[in-house]
N, C-alpha and C positions, 0 to 999 in steps of 0.2 A: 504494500500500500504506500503510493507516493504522499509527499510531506502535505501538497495540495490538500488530499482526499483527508487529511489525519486532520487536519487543519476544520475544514471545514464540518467531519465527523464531530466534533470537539464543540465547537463552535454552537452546530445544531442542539445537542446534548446541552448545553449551556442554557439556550433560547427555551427548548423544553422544563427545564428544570425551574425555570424561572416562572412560566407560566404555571406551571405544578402549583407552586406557591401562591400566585394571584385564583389560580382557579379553586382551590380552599378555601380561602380567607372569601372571596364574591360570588362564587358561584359559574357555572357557565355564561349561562345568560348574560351575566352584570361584567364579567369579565370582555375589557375588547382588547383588539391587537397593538394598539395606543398605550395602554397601560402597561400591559405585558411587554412591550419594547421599554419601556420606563422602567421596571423591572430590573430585566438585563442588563440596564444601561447600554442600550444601543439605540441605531434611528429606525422607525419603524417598516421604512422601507427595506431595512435589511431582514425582518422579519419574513418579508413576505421573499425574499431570496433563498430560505429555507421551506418554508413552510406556504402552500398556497390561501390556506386559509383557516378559520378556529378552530374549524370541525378536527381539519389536520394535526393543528397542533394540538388539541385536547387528545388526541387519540395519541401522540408521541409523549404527553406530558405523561399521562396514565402510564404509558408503558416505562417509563422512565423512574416514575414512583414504584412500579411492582419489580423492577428489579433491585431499587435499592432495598424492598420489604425481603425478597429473595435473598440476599445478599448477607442480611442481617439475620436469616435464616441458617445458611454458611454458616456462619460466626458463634451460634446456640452449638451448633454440632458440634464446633472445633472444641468449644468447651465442655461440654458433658457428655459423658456417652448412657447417661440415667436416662432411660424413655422419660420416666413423671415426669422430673426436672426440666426436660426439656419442652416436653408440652405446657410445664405452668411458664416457663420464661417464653414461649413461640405465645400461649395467650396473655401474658402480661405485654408483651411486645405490640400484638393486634391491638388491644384494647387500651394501653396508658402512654406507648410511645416511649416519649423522654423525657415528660412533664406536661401540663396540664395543656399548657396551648397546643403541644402539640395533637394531643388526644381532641380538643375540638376539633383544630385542620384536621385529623384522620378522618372524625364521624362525620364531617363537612362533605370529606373528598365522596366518602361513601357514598352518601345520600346523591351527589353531583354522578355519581359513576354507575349508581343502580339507574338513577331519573334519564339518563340519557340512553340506557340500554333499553329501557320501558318505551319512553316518547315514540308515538312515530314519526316524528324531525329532527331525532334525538341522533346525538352524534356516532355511539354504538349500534342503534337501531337497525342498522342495514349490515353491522358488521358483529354478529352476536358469538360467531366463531372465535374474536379474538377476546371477549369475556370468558367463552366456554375455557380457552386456552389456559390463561392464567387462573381460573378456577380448579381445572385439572390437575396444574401444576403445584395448588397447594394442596392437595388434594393426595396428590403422589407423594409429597413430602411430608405428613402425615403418616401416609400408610410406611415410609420408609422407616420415619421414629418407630414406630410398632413392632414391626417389621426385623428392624436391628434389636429392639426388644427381646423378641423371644429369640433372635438365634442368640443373645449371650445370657439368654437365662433369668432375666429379670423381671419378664414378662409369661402369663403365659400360654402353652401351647397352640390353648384353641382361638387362641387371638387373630391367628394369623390368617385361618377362614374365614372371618370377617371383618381384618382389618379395613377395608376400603368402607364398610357401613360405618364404622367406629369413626373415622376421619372426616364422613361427608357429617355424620353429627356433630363433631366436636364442633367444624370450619360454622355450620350454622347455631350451634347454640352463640361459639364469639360475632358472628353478625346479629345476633338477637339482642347481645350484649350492649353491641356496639348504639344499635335501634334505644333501647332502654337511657343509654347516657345522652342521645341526642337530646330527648323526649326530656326524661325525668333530670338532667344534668347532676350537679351533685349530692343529690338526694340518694342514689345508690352508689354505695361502696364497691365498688368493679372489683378492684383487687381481694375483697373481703370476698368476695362472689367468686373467684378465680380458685382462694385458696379451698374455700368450703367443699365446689366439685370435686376437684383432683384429691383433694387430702383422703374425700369419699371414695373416689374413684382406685385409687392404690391399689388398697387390698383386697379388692375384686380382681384389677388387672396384671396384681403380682404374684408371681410362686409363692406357695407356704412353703 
Protein backbone atom coordinates (compact mmCIF):
# COMPACT_ATOMS: atom_id res chain seq x y z
CA UNK A 1 0.00 0.00 0.00
CA UNK A 2 1.50 3.24 -1.21
CA UNK A 3 2.14 6.25 1.36
CA UNK A 4 -0.96 8.20 -0.81
CA UNK A 5 -3.41 5.38 -0.13
CA UNK A 6 -2.19 5.05 3.91
CA UNK A 7 -2.58 8.72 3.95
CA UNK A 8 -5.72 9.04 2.89
CA UNK A 9 -6.98 5.53 4.80
CA UNK A 10 -5.81 7.49 7.94
CA UNK A 11 -7.33 10.55 7.16
CA UNK A 12 -10.93 8.96 6.39
CA UNK A 13 -10.62 7.00 9.67
CA UNK A 14 -10.06 10.22 11.38
CA UNK A 15 -13.37 12.05 9.56
CA UNK A 16 -15.38 8.81 10.69
CA UNK A 17 -14.35 8.95 14.18
CA UNK A 18 -15.03 12.25 14.48
CA UNK A 19 -18.48 12.13 13.33
CA UNK A 20 -18.99 8.97 15.67
CA UNK A 21 -18.60 11.54 18.34
CA UNK A 22 -21.14 14.20 17.00
CA UNK A 23 -23.53 11.46 15.84
CA UNK A 24 -23.98 10.47 19.81
CA UNK A 25 -23.80 13.57 21.49
CA UNK A 26 -27.08 14.85 18.35
CA UNK A 27 -28.40 12.37 16.85
CA UNK A 28 -28.45 11.42 13.07
CA UNK A 29 -30.97 13.75 12.12
CA UNK A 30 -29.41 16.81 14.03
CA UNK A 31 -26.10 15.89 13.07
CA UNK A 32 -24.83 17.66 9.59
CA UNK A 33 -21.76 17.51 7.56
CA UNK A 34 -20.93 21.32 8.74
CA UNK A 35 -20.52 20.21 12.15
CA UNK A 36 -18.95 17.08 11.78
CA UNK A 37 -16.02 18.90 9.46
CA UNK A 38 -15.88 21.39 12.61
CA UNK A 39 -15.20 18.38 14.51
CA UNK A 40 -12.37 17.08 12.61
CA UNK A 41 -11.18 20.34 12.32
CA UNK A 42 -11.10 20.38 8.75
CA UNK A 43 -13.17 22.29 5.68
CA UNK A 44 -16.05 20.67 4.90
CA UNK A 45 -15.43 20.30 1.53
CA UNK A 46 -12.85 17.90 2.34
CA UNK A 47 -15.49 15.82 3.90
CA UNK A 48 -17.23 15.25 1.07
CA UNK A 49 -13.61 14.15 -0.80
CA UNK A 50 -14.09 11.18 1.47
CA UNK A 51 -17.36 10.47 2.05
CA UNK A 52 -20.27 11.22 -0.53
CA UNK A 53 -22.78 11.98 1.95
CA UNK A 54 -24.30 11.36 5.88
CA UNK A 55 -25.91 8.28 5.10
CA UNK A 56 -22.14 7.21 4.00
CA UNK A 57 -20.41 8.50 6.70
CA UNK A 58 -22.87 7.38 9.54
CA UNK A 59 -22.54 3.90 8.07
CA UNK A 60 -18.37 4.34 8.38
CA UNK A 61 -18.73 6.11 11.63
CA UNK A 62 -20.77 2.88 13.14
CA UNK A 63 -18.32 0.66 11.62
CA UNK A 64 -15.41 2.47 13.04
CA UNK A 65 -17.12 2.46 16.62
CA UNK A 66 -17.67 -1.41 16.54
CA UNK A 67 -14.28 -2.11 15.82
CA UNK A 68 -12.96 -0.04 18.50
CA UNK A 69 -15.83 -2.13 20.81
CA UNK A 70 -14.08 -5.25 19.15
CA UNK A 71 -10.90 -4.34 19.97
CA UNK A 72 -11.48 -3.66 23.49
CA UNK A 73 -12.91 -7.20 23.31
CA UNK A 74 -9.19 -8.22 22.37
CA UNK A 75 -7.88 -6.79 25.25
CA UNK A 76 -10.60 -8.67 28.06
CA UNK A 77 -9.08 -11.95 26.54
CA UNK A 78 -5.43 -10.87 26.77
CA UNK A 79 -6.38 -10.42 30.22
CA UNK A 80 -8.26 -13.32 31.78
CA UNK A 81 -8.76 -16.54 30.41
CA UNK A 82 -11.88 -16.99 33.48
CA UNK A 83 -15.09 -17.38 31.11
CA UNK A 84 -17.26 -15.29 34.22
CA UNK A 85 -14.62 -12.66 34.40
CA UNK A 86 -14.80 -12.11 31.37
CA UNK A 87 -18.24 -11.83 30.42
CA UNK A 88 -18.81 -9.44 33.79
CA UNK A 89 -15.90 -7.17 32.30
CA UNK A 90 -17.38 -7.78 28.14
CA UNK A 91 -21.00 -6.56 30.11
CA UNK A 92 -19.59 -3.98 32.24
CA UNK A 93 -17.72 -2.76 29.03
CA UNK A 94 -21.30 -2.77 26.85
CA UNK A 95 -23.13 -1.07 29.57
CA UNK A 96 -20.66 1.76 31.72
CA UNK A 97 -17.94 2.25 29.19
CA UNK A 98 -15.32 4.57 30.92
CA UNK A 99 -17.47 6.66 32.81
CA UNK A 100 -20.62 8.18 32.93
CA UNK A 101 -20.67 10.38 29.71
CA UNK A 102 -19.58 7.80 28.09
CA UNK A 103 -22.32 5.21 28.81
CA UNK A 104 -25.00 8.09 27.79
CA UNK A 105 -22.81 8.58 24.14
CA UNK A 106 -23.19 4.60 24.12
CA UNK A 107 -27.08 4.24 24.85
CA UNK A 108 -27.37 7.53 22.51
CA UNK A 109 -25.32 5.77 19.73
CA UNK A 110 -27.61 2.65 20.25
CA UNK A 111 -30.95 4.19 20.02
CA UNK A 112 -29.32 6.26 16.66
CA UNK A 113 -28.20 2.63 15.23
CA UNK A 114 -31.28 0.55 16.10
CA UNK A 115 -33.74 3.99 14.65
CA UNK A 116 -31.90 3.88 11.52
CA UNK A 117 -31.98 0.19 10.88
CA UNK A 118 -35.82 0.25 11.73
CA UNK A 119 -36.66 3.63 9.42
CA UNK A 120 -37.49 3.18 6.02
CA UNK A 121 -35.02 6.26 5.06
CA UNK A 122 -33.06 5.07 7.70
CA UNK A 123 -29.49 4.84 6.83
CA UNK A 124 -29.05 0.98 7.73
CA UNK A 125 -32.44 0.37 6.33
CA UNK A 126 -31.47 -0.86 2.92
CA UNK A 127 -28.27 -2.25 4.31
CA UNK A 128 -29.46 -4.64 7.21
CA UNK A 129 -26.64 -7.31 6.22
CA UNK A 130 -24.03 -5.15 7.69
CA UNK A 131 -26.14 -4.88 11.27
CA UNK A 132 -26.65 -8.71 10.88
CA UNK A 133 -22.62 -8.76 10.45
CA UNK A 134 -21.53 -7.12 13.44
CA UNK A 135 -24.38 -8.68 15.59
CA UNK A 136 -22.82 -12.18 14.41
CA UNK A 137 -19.61 -11.03 15.29
CA UNK A 138 -20.58 -10.46 18.90
CA UNK A 139 -22.38 -13.04 18.98
CA UNK A 140 -19.39 -15.56 17.87
CA UNK A 141 -17.28 -13.90 20.54
CA UNK A 142 -19.43 -14.99 23.10
CA UNK A 143 -19.84 -18.27 22.03
CA UNK A 144 -15.84 -18.38 21.81
CA UNK A 145 -15.64 -17.11 25.84
CA UNK A 146 -17.97 -20.21 26.44
CA UNK A 147 -16.45 -22.18 24.33
CA UNK A 148 -12.68 -21.64 25.76
CA UNK A 149 -14.75 -22.23 28.82
CA UNK A 150 -15.22 -25.75 28.87
CA UNK A 151 -12.24 -26.82 26.97
CA UNK A 152 -10.05 -25.67 30.00
CA UNK A 153 -12.59 -26.97 32.44
CA UNK A 154 -14.07 -24.03 34.05
CA UNK A 155 -17.19 -24.25 32.47
CA UNK A 156 -19.33 -26.84 31.99
CA UNK A 157 -19.71 -29.73 29.43
CA UNK A 158 -23.19 -29.30 28.39
CA UNK A 159 -22.44 -25.65 27.65
CA UNK A 160 -21.12 -26.14 24.78
CA UNK A 161 -24.41 -27.48 22.82
CA UNK A 162 -25.81 -24.57 23.51
CA UNK A 163 -23.46 -22.03 23.77
CA UNK A 164 -24.77 -19.99 20.63
CA UNK A 165 -28.41 -19.77 22.76
CA UNK A 166 -26.47 -18.65 25.90
CA UNK A 167 -24.71 -15.65 23.83
CA UNK A 168 -27.71 -14.60 21.65
CA UNK A 169 -29.35 -14.01 25.46
CA UNK A 170 -26.68 -12.78 27.22
CA UNK A 171 -25.96 -9.86 23.98
CA UNK A 172 -29.97 -9.17 24.44
CA UNK A 173 -30.52 -9.08 28.00
CA UNK A 174 -27.06 -6.17 27.92
CA UNK A 175 -29.39 -4.40 25.01
CA UNK A 176 -32.31 -4.58 27.44
CA UNK A 177 -29.95 -3.10 29.97
CA UNK A 178 -28.72 -0.61 27.94
CA UNK A 179 -32.83 0.28 26.88
CA UNK A 180 -33.44 0.43 30.83
CA UNK A 181 -30.40 3.22 31.44
CA UNK A 182 -31.67 5.35 28.58
CA UNK A 183 -35.37 5.30 29.93
CA UNK A 184 -34.80 5.06 33.72
CA UNK A 185 -31.17 6.91 33.80
CA UNK A 186 -29.78 6.65 37.03
CA UNK A 187 -32.38 5.25 38.91
CA UNK A 188 -30.91 1.64 38.09
CA UNK A 189 -27.79 0.53 39.30
CA UNK A 190 -26.37 -1.22 35.86
CA UNK A 191 -23.29 -2.52 37.59
CA UNK A 192 -25.26 -3.80 40.69
CA UNK A 193 -27.42 -5.58 37.93
CA UNK A 194 -24.26 -6.97 36.11
CA UNK A 195 -22.90 -8.27 39.37
CA UNK A 196 -26.27 -9.90 40.64
CA UNK A 197 -26.61 -12.11 37.12
CA UNK A 198 -23.40 -13.45 36.73
CA UNK A 199 -22.56 -13.98 40.56
CA UNK A 200 -26.08 -16.19 39.93
CA UNK A 201 -25.13 -17.32 36.94
CA UNK A 202 -21.53 -19.07 38.07
CA UNK A 203 -22.50 -21.90 39.68
CA UNK A 204 -24.91 -23.10 37.34
CA UNK A 205 -22.37 -22.54 34.42
CA UNK A 206 -19.37 -23.83 36.47
CA UNK A 207 -17.91 -27.46 37.21
CA UNK A 208 -18.54 -28.78 40.96
Amino acid sequence: MDVTTIRRSTRAREIALAALQLFARKGYAAASIEEISTEAGIGKSTVYEYYRNKKELFLAAVTEGAEQWFSDLDAIGRETDDPIERLQRIAALYIQGHGPEQTDLKSKLFYEVVSQALLENGAFFDRPHLILSLYQRQIRTIVNVLLEGVSSGRLRPEIASYSERIAINFMAWLDGLVIHNRVAGDQIDLRAQIDLVLTQAAPLMGKN
